[in-house]
C-alpha positions as CSV (number, residue, x, y, z in Angstrom):
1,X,-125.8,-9.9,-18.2
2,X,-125.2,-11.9,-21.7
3,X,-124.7,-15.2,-22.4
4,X,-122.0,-16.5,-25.0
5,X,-121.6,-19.4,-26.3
6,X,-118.2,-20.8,-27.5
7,X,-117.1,-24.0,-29.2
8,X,-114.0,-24.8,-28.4
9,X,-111.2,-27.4,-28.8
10,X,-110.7,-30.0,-25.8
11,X,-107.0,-28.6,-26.0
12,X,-108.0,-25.1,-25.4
13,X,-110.2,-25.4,-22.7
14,X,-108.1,-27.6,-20.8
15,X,-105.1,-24.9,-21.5
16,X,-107.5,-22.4,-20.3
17,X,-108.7,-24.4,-17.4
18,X,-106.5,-24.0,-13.6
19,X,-107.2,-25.3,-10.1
20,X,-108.6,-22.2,-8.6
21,X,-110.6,-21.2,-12.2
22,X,-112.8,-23.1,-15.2
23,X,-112.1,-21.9,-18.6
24,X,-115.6,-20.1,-18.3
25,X,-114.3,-17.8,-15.5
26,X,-110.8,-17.1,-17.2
27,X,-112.5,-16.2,-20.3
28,X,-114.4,-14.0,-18.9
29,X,-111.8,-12.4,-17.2
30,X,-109.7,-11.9,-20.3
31,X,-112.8,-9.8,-21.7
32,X,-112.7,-7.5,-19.4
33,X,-109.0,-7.4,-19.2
34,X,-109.6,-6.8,-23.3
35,X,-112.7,-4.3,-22.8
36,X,-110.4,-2.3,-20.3
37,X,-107.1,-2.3,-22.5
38,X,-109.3,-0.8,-25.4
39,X,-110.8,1.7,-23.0
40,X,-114.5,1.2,-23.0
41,X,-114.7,0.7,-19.4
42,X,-113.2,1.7,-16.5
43,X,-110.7,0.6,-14.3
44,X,-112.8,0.8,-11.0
45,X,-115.7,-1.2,-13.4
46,X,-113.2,-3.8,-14.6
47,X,-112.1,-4.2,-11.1
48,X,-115.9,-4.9,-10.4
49,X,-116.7,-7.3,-12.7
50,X,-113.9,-9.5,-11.5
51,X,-114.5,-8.9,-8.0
52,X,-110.9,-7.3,-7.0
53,X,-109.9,-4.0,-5.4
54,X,-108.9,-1.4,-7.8
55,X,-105.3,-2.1,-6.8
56,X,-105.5,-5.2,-7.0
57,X,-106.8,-4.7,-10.6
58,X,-104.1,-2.5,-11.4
59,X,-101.7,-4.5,-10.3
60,X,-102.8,-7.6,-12.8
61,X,-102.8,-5.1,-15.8
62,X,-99.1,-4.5,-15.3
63,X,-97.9,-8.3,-14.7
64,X,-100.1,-8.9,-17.9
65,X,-98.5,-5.9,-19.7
66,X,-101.5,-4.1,-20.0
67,X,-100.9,0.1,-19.3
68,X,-102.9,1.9,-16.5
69,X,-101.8,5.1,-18.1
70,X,-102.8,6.5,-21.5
71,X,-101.3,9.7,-21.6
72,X,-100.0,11.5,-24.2
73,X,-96.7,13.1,-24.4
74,X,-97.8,16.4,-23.6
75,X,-99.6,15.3,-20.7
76,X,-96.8,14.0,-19.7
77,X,-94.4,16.3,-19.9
78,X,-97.3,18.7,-18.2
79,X,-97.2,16.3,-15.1
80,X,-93.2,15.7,-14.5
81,X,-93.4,19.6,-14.6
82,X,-96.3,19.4,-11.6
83,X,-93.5,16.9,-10.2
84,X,-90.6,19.0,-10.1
85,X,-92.6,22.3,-8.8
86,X,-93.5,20.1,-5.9
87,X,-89.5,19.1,-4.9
């Protein structure tokens, strides 16, 4: 594991700073939110690192807007078609 150090602003930390979490833990949070969302690890890793389910981890990406899905239009198509063969 690495060690950051950050100087921040009093107003930032406190902002950043909850009952249940320090600003420490929320940060770190948010990079792996941020490593996940630019798909250099994995959902089931993220979800490790912050010490969630999967689901649960899932879940979080969508209430913070973050997509679980990166398909591409094709592969899209390609699975609605999967979909409909199935009715």
């Amino acid at each position: 594991m690495s060690t950051i150090q950050l100087e921040l602003e009093e107003e930032v930390t406190l902002a950043l700073e909850s009952s249940e979490q320090t600003a420490s833990t929320t940060l770190r949070g948010l990079a792996v939110m941020e490593a996940f969302r630019r798909q250099v690890i994995s959902s089931g890793r993220a979800a490790e690192l912050l010490g969630v389910s999967r689901h649960e981890f899932l879940i979080h990406c969508g209430s913070c807007g973050i997509p679980v899905f990166n398909m591409t239009d094709v592969e899209w198509e390609d699975e609605f078609e999967r979909i409909e063969a199935m009715k």
